[in-house]
N, C-alpha and C positions, 0 to 999 in steps of 0.2 A: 609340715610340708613333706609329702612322699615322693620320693626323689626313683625315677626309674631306669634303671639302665639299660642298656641296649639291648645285652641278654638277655635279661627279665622281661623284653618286650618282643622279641624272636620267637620266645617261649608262650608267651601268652600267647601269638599269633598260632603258634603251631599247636595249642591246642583250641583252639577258633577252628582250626581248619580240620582239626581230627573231628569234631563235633557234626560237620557236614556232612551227612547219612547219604545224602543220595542230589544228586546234578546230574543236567542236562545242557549240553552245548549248545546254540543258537540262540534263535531269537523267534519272539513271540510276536506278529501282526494279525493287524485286522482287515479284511477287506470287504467293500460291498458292491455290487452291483444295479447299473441302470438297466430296467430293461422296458421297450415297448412295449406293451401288450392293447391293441383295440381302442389306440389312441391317446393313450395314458402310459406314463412315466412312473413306472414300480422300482419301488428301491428293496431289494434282496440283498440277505446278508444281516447283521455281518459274518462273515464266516473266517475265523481264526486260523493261522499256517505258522508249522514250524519251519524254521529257513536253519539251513548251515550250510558253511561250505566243507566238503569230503573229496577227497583227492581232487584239487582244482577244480568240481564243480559246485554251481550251489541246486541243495537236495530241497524239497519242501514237501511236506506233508500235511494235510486239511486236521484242525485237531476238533473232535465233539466237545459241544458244551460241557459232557460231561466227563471228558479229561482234560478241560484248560486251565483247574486252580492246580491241578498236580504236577502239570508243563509247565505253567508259568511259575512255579515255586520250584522245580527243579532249574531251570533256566535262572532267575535270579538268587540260589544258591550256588550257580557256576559263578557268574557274576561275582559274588560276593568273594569267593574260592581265588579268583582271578585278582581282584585289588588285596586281598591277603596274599598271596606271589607276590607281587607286585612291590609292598610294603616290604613284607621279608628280605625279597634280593635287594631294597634299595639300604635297610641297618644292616644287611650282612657287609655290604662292599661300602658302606663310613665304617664300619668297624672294622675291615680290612683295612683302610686304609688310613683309621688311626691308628695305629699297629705298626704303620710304617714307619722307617726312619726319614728326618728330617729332609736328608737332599733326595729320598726318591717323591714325597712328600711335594718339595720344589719340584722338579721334574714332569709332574705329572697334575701341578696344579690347577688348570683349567678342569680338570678332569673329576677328581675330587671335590672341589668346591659348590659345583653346579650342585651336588646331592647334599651338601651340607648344609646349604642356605638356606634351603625348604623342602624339606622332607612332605612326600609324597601324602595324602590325609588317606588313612584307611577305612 
């Protein structure tokens, strides 16, 4: 049985995330549209947009067929970049705060506990 420590598991993360060449922020949809045309219902579309929000608004942009496997694989390498953060700050602060001494430990136990019970799945 391989037994792993915390360390050992920060590390592994952090090179997880050095490995990630290239990300993109937002998110990938699809939209389609109804249109009338001569008494018939034509469905147009789908036509894919990239969505984020940038300085408090949200940006969208139409993506081509023939840039949506490289959008949408940069967008879920953010994604994936984002729950490695995620993971990392939640073993970095148990491992601070097994570190600590016993009565800051008390002190602060609500606090500490919620992360130790169930550690976030990366």
């Amino acid at each position: 049985m391989i037994v792993v420590t915390i360390q050992q598991e920060r590390a592994r993360i952090l090179e997880e995330m050095a490995q990630i060449d290239s990300m993109i922020r937002g998110h990938v949809s699809s939209q389609t549209y109804q249109v009338k045309r001569r008494g018939r219902t034509l469905t147009q579309g789908p036509y894919h947009l990239l969505q984020r929000r940038e300085n408090g608004q949200n940006n969208c942009q139409r993506v081509g067929p023939d840039e949506l496997d490289v959008i949408v694989a940069g967008v879920q390498a953010y994604q994936r970049f984002q729950k490695l953060a995620a993971r990392y700050a939640a073993l970095t602060e148990q491992m601070t705060w097994d570190q600590q001494k016993a009565e800051v430990k008390k002190k602060f136990q609500r606090f500490w506990q919620l992360t130790s019970r169930k550690p976030p799945s990366a």
